[in-house]
MIMI-436777 format. One record per atom (N, C-alpha, C, O, CB): residue number from 1; residue in three letters; atom name; x, y, z. Coordinates in steps of 0.2 Angstrom, whole numbers, plus 5000, padded with zeros to 4 digits. Glycine has a CB too. Layout:
! residues N
pt seq=NUM&type=ALA&atom=CA&x=X&y=Y&z=Z
...
//
This chain:
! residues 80
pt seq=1&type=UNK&atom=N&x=5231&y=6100&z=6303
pt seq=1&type=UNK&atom=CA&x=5227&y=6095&z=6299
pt seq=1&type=UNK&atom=C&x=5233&y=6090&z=6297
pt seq=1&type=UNK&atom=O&x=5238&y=6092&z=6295
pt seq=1&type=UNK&atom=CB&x=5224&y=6098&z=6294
pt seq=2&type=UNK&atom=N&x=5231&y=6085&z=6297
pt seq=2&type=UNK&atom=CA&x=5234&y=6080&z=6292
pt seq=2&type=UNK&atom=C&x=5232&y=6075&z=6288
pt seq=2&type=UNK&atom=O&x=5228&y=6071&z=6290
pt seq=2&type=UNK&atom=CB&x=5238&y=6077&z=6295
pt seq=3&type=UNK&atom=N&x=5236&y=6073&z=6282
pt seq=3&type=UNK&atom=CA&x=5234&y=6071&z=6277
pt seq=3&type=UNK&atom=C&x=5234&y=6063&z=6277
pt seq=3&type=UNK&atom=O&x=5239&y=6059&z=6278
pt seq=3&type=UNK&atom=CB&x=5237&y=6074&z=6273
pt seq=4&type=UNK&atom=N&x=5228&y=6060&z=6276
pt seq=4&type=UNK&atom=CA&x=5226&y=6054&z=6278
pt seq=4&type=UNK&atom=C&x=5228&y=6051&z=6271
pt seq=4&type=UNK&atom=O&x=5227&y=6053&z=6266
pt seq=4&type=UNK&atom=CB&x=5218&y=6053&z=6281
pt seq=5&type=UNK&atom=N&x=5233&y=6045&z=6274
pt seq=5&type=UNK&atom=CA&x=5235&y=6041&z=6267
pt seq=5&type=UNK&atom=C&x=5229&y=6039&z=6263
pt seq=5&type=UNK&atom=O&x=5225&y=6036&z=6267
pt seq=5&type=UNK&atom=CB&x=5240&y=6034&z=6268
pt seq=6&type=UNK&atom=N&x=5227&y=6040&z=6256
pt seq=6&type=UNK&atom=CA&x=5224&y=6034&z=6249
pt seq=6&type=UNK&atom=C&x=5223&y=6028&z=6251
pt seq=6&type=UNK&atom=O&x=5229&y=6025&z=6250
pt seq=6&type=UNK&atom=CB&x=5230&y=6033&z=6243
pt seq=7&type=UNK&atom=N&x=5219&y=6024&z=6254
pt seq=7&type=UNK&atom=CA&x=5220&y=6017&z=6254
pt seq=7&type=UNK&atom=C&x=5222&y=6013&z=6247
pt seq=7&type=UNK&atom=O&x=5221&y=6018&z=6243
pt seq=7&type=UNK&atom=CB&x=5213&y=6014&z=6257
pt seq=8&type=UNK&atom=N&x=5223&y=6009&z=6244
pt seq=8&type=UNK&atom=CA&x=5223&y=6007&z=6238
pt seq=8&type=UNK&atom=C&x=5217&y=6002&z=6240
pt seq=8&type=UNK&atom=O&x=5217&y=6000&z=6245
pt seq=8&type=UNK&atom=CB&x=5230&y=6005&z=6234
pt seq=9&type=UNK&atom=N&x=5211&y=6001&z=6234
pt seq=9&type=UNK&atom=CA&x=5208&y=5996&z=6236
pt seq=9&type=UNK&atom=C&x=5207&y=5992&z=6227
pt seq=9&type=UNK&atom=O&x=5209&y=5995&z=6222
pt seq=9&type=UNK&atom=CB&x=5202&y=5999&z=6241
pt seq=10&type=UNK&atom=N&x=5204&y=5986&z=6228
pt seq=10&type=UNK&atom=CA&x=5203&y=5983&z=6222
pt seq=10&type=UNK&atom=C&x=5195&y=5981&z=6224
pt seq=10&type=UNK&atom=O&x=5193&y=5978&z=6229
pt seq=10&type=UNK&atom=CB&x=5210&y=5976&z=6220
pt seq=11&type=UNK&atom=N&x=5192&y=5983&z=6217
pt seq=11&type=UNK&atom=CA&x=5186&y=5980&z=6218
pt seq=11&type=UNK&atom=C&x=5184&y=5973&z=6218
pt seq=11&type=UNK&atom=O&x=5187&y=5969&z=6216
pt seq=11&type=UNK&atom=CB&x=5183&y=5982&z=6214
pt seq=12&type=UNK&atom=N&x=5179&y=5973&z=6221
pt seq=12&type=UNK&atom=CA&x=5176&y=5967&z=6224
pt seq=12&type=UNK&atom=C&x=5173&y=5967&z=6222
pt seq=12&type=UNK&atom=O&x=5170&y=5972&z=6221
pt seq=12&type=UNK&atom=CB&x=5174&y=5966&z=6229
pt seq=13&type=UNK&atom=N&x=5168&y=5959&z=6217
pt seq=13&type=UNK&atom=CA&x=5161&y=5959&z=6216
pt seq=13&type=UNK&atom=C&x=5159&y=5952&z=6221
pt seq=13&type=UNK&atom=O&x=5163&y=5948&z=6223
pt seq=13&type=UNK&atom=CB&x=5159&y=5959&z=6208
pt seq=14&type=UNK&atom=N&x=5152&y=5950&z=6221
pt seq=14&type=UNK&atom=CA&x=5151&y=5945&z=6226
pt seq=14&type=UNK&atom=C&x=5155&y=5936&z=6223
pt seq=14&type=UNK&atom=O&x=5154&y=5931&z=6227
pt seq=14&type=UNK&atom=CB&x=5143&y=5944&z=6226
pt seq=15&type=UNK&atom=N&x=5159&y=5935&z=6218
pt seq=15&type=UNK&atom=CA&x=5162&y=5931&z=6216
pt seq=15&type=UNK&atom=C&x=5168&y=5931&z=6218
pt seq=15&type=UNK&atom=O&x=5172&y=5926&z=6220
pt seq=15&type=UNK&atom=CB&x=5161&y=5930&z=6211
pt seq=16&type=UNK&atom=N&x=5170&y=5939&z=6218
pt seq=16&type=UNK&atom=CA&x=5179&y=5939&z=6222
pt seq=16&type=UNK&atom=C&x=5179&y=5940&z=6231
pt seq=16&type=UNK&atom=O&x=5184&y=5939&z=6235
pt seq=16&type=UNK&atom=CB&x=5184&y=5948&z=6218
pt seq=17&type=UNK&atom=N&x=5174&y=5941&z=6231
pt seq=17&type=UNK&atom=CA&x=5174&y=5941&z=6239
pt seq=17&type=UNK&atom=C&x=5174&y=5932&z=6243
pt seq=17&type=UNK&atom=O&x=5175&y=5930&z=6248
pt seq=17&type=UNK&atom=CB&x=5165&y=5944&z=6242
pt seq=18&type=UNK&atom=N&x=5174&y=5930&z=6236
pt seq=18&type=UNK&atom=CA&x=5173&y=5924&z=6242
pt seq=18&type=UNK&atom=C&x=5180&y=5918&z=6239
pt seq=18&type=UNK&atom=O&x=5181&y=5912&z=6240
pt seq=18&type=UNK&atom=CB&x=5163&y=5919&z=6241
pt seq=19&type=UNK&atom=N&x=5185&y=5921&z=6236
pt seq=19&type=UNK&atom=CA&x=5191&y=5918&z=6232
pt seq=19&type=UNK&atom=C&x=5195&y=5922&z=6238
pt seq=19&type=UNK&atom=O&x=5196&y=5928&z=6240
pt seq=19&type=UNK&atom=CB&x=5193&y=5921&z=6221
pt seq=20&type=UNK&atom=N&x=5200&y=5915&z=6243
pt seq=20&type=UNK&atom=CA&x=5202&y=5915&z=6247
pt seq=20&type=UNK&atom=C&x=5208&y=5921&z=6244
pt seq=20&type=UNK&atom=O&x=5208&y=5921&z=6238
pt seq=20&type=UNK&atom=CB&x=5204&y=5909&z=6249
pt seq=21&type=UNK&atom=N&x=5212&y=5924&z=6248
pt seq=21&type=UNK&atom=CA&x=5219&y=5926&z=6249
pt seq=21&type=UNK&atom=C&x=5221&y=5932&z=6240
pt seq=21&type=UNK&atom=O&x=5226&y=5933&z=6237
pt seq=21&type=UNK&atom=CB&x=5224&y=5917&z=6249
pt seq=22&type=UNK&atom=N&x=5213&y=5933&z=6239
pt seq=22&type=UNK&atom=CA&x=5212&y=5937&z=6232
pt seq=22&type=UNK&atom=C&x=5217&y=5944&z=6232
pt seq=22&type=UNK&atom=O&x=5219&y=5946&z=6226
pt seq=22&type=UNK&atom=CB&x=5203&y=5938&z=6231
pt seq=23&type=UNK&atom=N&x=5218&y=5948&z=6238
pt seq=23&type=UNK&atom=CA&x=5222&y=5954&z=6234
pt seq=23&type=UNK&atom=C&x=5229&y=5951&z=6234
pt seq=23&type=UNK&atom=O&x=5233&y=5955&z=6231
pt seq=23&type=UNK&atom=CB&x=5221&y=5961&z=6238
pt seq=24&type=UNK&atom=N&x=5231&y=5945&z=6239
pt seq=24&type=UNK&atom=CA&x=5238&y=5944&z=6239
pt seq=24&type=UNK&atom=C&x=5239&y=5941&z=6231
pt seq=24&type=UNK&atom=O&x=5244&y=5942&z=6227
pt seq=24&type=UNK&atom=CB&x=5241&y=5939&z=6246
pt seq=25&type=UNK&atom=N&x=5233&y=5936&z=6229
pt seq=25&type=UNK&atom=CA&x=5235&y=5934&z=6222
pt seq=25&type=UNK&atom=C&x=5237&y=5940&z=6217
pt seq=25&type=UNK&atom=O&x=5243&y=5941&z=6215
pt seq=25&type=UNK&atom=CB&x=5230&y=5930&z=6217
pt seq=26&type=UNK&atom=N&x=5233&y=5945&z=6216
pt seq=26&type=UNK&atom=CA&x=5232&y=5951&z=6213
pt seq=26&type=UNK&atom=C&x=5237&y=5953&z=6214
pt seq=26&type=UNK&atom=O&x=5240&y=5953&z=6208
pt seq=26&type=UNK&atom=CB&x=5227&y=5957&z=6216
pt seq=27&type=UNK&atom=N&x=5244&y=5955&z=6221
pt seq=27&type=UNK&atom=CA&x=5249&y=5957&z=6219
pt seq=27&type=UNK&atom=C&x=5253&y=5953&z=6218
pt seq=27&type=UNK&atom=O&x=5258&y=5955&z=6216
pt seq=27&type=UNK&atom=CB&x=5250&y=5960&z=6223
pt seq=28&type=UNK&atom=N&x=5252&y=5948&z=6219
pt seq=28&type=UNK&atom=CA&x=5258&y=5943&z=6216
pt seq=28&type=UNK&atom=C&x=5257&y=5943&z=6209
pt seq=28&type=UNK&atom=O&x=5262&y=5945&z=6206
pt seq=28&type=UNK&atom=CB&x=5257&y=5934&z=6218
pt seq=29&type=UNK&atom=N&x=5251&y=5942&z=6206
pt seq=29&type=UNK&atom=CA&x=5252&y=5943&z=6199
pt seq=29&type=UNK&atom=C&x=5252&y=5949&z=6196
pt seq=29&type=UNK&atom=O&x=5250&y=5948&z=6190
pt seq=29&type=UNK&atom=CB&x=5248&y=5939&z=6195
pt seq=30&type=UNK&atom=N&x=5254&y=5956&z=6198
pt seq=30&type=UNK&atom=CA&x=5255&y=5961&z=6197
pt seq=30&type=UNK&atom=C&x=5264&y=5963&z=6198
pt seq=30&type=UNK&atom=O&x=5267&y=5967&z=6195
pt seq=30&type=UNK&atom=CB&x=5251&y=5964&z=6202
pt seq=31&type=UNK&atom=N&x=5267&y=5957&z=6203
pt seq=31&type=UNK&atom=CA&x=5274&y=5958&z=6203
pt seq=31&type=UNK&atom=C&x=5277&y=5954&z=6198
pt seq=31&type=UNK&atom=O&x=5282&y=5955&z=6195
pt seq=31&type=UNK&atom=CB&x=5277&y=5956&z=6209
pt seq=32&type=UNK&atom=N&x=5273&y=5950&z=6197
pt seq=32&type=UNK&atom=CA&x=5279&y=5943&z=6192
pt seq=32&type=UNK&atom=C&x=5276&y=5947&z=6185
pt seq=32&type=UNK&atom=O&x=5280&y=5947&z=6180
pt seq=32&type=UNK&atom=CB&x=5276&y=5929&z=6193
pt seq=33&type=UNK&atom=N&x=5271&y=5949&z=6184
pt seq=33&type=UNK&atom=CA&x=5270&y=5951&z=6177
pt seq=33&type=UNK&atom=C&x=5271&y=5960&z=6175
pt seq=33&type=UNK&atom=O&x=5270&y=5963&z=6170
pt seq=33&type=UNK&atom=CB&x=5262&y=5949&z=6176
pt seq=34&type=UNK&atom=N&x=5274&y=5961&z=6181
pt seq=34&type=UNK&atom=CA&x=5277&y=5969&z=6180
pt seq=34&type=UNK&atom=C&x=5272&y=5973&z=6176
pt seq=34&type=UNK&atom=O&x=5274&y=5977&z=6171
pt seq=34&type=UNK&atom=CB&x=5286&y=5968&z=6176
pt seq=35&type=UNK&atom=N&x=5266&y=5972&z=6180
pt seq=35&type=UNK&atom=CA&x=5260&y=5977&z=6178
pt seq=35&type=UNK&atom=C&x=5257&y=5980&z=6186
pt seq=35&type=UNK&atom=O&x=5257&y=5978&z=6191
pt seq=35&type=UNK&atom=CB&x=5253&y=5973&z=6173
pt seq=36&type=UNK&atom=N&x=5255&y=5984&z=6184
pt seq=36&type=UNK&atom=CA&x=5248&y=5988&z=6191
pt seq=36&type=UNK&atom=C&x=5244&y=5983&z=6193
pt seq=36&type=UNK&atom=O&x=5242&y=5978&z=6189
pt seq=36&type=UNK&atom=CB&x=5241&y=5996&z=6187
pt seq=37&type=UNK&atom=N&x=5243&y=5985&z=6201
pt seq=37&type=UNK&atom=CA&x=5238&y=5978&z=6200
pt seq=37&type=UNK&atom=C&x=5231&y=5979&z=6198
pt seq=37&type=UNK&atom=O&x=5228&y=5974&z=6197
pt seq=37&type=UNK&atom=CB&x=5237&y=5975&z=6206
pt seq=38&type=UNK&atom=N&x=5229&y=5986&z=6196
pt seq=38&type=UNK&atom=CA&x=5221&y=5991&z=6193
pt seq=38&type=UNK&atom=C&x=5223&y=5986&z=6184
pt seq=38&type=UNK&atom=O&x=5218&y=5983&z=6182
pt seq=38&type=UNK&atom=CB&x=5224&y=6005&z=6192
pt seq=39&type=UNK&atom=N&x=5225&y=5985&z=6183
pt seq=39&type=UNK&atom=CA&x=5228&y=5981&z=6177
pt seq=39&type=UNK&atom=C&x=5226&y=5976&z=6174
pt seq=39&type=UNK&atom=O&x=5224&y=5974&z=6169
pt seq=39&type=UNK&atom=CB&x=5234&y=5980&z=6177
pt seq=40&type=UNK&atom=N&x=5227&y=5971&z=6182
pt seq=40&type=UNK&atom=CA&x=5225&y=5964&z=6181
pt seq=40&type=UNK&atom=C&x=5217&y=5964&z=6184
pt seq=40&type=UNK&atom=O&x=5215&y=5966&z=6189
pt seq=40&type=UNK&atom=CB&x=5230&y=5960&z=6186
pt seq=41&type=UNK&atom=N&x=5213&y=5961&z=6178
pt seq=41&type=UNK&atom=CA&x=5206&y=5961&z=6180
pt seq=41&type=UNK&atom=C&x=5205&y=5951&z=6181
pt seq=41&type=UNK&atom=O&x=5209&y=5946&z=6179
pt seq=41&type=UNK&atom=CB&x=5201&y=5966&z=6172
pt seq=42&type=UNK&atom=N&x=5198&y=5951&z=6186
pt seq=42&type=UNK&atom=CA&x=5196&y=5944&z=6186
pt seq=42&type=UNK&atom=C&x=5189&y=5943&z=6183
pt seq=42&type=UNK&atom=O&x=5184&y=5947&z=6184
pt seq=42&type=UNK&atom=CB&x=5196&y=5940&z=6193
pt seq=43&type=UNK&atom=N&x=5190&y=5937&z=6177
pt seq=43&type=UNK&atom=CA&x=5184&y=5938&z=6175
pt seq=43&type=UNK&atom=C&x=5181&y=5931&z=6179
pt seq=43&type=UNK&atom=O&x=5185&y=5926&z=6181
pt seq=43&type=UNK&atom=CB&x=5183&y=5938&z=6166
pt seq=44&type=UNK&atom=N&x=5174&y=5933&z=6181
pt seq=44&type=UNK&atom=CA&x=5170&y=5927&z=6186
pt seq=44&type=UNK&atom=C&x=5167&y=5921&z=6185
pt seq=44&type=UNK&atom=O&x=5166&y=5915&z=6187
pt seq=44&type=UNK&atom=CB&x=5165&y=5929&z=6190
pt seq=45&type=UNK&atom=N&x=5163&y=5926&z=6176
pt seq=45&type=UNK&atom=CA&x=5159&y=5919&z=6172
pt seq=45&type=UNK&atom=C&x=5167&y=5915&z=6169
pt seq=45&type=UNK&atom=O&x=5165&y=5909&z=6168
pt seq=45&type=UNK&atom=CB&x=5152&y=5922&z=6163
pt seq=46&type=UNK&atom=N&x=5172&y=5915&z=6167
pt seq=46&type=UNK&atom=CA&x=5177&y=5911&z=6165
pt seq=46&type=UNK&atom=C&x=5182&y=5908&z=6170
pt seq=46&type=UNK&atom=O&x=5186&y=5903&z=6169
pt seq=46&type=UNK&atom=CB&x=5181&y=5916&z=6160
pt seq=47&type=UNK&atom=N&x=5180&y=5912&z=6178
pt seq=47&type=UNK&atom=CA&x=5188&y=5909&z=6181
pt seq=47&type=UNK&atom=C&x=5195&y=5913&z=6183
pt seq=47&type=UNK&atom=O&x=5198&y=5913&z=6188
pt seq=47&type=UNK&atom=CB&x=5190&y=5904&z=6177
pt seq=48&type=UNK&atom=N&x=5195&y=5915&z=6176
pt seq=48&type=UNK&atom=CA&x=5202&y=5917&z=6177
pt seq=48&type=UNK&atom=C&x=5204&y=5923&z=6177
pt seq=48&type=UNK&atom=O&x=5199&y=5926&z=6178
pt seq=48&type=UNK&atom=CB&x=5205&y=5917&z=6173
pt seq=49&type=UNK&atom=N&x=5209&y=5926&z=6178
pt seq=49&type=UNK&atom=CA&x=5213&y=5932&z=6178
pt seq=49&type=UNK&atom=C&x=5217&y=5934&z=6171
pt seq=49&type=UNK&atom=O&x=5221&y=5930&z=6168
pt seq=49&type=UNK&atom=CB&x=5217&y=5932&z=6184
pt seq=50&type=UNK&atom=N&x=5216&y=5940&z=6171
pt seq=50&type=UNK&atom=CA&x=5219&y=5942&z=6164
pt seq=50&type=UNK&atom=C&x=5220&y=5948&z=6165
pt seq=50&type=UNK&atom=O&x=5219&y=5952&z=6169
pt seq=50&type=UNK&atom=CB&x=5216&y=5942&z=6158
pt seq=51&type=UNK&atom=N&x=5224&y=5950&z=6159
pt seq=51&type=UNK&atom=CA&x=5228&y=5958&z=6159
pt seq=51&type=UNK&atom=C&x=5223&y=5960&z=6152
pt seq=51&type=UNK&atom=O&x=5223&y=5955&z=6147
pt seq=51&type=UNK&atom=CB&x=5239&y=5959&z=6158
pt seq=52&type=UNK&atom=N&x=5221&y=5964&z=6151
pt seq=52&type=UNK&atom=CA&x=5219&y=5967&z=6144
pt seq=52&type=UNK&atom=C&x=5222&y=5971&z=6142
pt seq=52&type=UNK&atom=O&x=5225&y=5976&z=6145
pt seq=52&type=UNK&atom=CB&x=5215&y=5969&z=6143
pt seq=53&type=UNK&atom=N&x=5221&y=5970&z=6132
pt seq=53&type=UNK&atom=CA&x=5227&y=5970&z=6128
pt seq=53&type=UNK&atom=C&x=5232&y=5967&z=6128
pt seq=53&type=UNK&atom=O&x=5237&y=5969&z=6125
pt seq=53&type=UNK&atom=CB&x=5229&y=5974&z=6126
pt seq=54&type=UNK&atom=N&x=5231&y=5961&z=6130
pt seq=54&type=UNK&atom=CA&x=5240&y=5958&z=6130
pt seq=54&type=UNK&atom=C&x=5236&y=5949&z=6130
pt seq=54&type=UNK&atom=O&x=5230&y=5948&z=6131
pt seq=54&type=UNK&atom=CB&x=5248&y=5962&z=6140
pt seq=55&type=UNK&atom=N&x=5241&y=5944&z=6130
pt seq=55&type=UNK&atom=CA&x=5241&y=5936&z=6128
pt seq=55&type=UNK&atom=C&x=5236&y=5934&z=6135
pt seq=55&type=UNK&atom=O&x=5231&y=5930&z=6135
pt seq=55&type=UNK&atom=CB&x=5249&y=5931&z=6128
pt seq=56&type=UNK&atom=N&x=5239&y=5938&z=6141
pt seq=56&type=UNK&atom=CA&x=5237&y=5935&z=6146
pt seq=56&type=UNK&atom=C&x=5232&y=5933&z=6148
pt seq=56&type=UNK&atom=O&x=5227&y=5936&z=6148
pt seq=56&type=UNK&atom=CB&x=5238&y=5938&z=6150
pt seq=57&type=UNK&atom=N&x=5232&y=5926&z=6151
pt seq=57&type=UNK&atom=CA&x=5226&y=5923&z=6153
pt seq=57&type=UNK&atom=C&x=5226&y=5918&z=6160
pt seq=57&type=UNK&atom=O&x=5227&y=5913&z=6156
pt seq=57&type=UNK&atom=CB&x=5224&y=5919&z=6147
pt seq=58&type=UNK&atom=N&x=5226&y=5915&z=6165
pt seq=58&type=UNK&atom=CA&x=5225&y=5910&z=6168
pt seq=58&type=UNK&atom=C&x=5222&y=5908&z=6172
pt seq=58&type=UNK&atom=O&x=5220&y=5912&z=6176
pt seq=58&type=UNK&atom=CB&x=5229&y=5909&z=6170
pt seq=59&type=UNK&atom=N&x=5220&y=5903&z=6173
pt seq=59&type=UNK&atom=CA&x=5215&y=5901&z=6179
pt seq=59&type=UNK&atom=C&x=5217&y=5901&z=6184
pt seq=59&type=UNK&atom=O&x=5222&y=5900&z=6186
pt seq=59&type=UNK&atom=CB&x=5212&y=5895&z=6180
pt seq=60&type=UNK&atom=N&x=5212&y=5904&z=6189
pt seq=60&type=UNK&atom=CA&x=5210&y=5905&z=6194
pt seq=60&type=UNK&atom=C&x=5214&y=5900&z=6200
pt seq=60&type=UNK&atom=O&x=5218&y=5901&z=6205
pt seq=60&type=UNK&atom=CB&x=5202&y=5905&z=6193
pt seq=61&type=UNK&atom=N&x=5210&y=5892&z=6198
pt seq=61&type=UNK&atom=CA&x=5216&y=5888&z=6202
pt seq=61&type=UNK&atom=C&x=5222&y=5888&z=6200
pt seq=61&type=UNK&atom=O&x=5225&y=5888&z=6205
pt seq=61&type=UNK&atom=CB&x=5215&y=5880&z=6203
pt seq=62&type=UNK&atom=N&x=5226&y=5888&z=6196
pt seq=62&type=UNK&atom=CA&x=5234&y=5889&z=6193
pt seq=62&type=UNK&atom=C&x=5238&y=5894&z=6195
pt seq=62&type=UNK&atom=O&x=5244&y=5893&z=6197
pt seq=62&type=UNK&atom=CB&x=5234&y=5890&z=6184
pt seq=63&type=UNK&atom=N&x=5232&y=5902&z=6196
pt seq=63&type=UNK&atom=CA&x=5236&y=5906&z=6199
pt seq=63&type=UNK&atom=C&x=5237&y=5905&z=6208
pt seq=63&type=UNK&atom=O&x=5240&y=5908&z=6212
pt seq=63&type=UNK&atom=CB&x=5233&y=5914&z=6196
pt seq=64&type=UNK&atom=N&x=5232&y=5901&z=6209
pt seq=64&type=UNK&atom=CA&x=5230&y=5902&z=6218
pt seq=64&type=UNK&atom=C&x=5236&y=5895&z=6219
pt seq=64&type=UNK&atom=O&x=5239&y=5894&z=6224
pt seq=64&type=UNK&atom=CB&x=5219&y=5900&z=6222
pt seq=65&type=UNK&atom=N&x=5238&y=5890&z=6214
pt seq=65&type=UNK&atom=CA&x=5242&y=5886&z=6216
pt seq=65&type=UNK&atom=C&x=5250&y=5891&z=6215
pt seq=65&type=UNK&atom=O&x=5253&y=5893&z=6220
pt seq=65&type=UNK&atom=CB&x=5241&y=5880&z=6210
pt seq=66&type=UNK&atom=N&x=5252&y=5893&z=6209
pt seq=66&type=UNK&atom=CA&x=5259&y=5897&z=6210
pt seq=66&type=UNK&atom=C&x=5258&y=5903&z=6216
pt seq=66&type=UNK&atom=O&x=5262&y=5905&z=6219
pt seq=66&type=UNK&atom=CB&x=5262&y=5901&z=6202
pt seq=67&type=UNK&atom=N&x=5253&y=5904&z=6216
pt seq=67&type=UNK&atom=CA&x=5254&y=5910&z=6224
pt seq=67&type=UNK&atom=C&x=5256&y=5906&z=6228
pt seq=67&type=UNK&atom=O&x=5262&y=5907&z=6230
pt seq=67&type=UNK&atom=CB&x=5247&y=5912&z=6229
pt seq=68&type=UNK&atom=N&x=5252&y=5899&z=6232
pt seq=68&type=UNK&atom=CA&x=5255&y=5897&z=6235
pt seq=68&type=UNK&atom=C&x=5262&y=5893&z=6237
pt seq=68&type=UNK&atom=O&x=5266&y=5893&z=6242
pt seq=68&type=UNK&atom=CB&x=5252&y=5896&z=6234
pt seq=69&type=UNK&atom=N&x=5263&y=5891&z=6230
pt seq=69&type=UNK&atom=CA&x=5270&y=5889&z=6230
pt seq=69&type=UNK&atom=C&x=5275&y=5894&z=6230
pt seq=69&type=UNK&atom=O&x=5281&y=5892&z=6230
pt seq=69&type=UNK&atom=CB&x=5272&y=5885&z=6225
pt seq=70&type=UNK&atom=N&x=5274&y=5898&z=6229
pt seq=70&type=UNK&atom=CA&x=5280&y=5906&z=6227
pt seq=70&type=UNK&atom=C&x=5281&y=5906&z=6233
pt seq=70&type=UNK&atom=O&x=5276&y=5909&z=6236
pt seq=70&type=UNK&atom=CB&x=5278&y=5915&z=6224
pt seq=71&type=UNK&atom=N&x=5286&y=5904&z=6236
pt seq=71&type=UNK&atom=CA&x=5292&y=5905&z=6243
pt seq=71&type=UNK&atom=C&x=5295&y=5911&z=6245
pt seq=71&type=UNK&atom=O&x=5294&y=5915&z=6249
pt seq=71&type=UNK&atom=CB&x=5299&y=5901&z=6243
pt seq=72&type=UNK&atom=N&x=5298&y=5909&z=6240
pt seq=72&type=UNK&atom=CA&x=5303&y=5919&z=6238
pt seq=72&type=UNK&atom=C&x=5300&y=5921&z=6238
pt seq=72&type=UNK&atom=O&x=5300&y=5924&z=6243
pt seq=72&type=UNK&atom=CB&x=5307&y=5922&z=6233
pt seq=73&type=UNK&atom=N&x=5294&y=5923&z=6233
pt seq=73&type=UNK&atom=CA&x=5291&y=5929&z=6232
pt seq=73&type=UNK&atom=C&x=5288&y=5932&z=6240
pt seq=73&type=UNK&atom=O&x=5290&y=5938&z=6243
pt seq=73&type=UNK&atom=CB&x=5285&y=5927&z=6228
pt seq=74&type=UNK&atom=N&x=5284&y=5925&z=6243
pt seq=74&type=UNK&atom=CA&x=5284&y=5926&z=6250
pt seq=74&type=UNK&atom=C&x=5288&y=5931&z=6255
pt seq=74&type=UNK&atom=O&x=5286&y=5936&z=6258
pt seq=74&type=UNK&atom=CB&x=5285&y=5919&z=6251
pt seq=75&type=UNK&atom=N&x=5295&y=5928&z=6256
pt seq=75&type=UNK&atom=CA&x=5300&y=5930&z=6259
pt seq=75&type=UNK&atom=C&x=5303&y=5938&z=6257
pt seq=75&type=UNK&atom=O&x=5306&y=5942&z=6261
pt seq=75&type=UNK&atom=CB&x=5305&y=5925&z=6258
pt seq=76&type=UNK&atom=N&x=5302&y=5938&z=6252
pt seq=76&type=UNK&atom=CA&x=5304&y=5945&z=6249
pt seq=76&type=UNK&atom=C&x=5298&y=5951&z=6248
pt seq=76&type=UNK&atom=O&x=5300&y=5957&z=6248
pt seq=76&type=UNK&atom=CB&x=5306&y=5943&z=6242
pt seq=77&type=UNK&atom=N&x=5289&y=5949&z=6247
pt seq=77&type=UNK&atom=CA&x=5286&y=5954&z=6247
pt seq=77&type=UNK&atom=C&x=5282&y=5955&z=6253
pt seq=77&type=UNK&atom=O&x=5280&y=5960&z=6255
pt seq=77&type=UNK&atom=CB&x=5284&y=5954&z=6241
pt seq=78&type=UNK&atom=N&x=5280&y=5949&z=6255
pt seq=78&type=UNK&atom=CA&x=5277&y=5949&z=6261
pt seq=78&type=UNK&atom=C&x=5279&y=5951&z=6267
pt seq=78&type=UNK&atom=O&x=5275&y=5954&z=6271
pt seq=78&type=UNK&atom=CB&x=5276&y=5945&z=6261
pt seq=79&type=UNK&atom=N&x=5285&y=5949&z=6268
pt seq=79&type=UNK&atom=CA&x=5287&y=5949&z=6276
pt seq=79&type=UNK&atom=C&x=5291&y=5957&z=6277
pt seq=79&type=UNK&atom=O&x=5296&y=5958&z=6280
pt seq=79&type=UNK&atom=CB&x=5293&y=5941&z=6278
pt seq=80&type=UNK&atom=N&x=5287&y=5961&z=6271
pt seq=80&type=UNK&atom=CA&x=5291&y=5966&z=6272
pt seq=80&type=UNK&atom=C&x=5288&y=5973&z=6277
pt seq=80&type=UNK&atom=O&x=5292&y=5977&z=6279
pt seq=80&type=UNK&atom=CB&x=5293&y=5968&z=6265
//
């Protein structure tokens, strides 16, 4: 027998299924904010993504914009 890895998965509701490139934002903003990505929640009626208990807040386009422009991040977490 052998032991079949844990997938990690992040829930889905029909509003996050349809937000392009959504678990790579999830981990991007999990790396730059040096939390879990179980941590970072998206709220759907507001847009944004947030951490609870703490300041954090941003919209939805703002975070899918620095995803995109994060090069390094790119080169360094991705291509690994």
């Amino acid at each position: 027998m052998s032991c079949k890895k844990e997938e990690k998965s992040i829930p889905k509701d029909d509003a996050v299924a349809t937000i392009e490139n959504y678990e790579k934002i999830v981990r991007f903003l999990s790396i730059t904010l040096n939390v879990t990505e179980d941590r970072i929640v998206y709220d759907s009626d507001q847009k944004q993504f947030y951490v609870p208990n703490t300041v954090y807040r941003e919209d939805l386009e703002e975070a899918q914009q620095r995803y995109n422009g994060a090069n390094e991040y790119k080169l360094t977490y991705e291509n690994q």
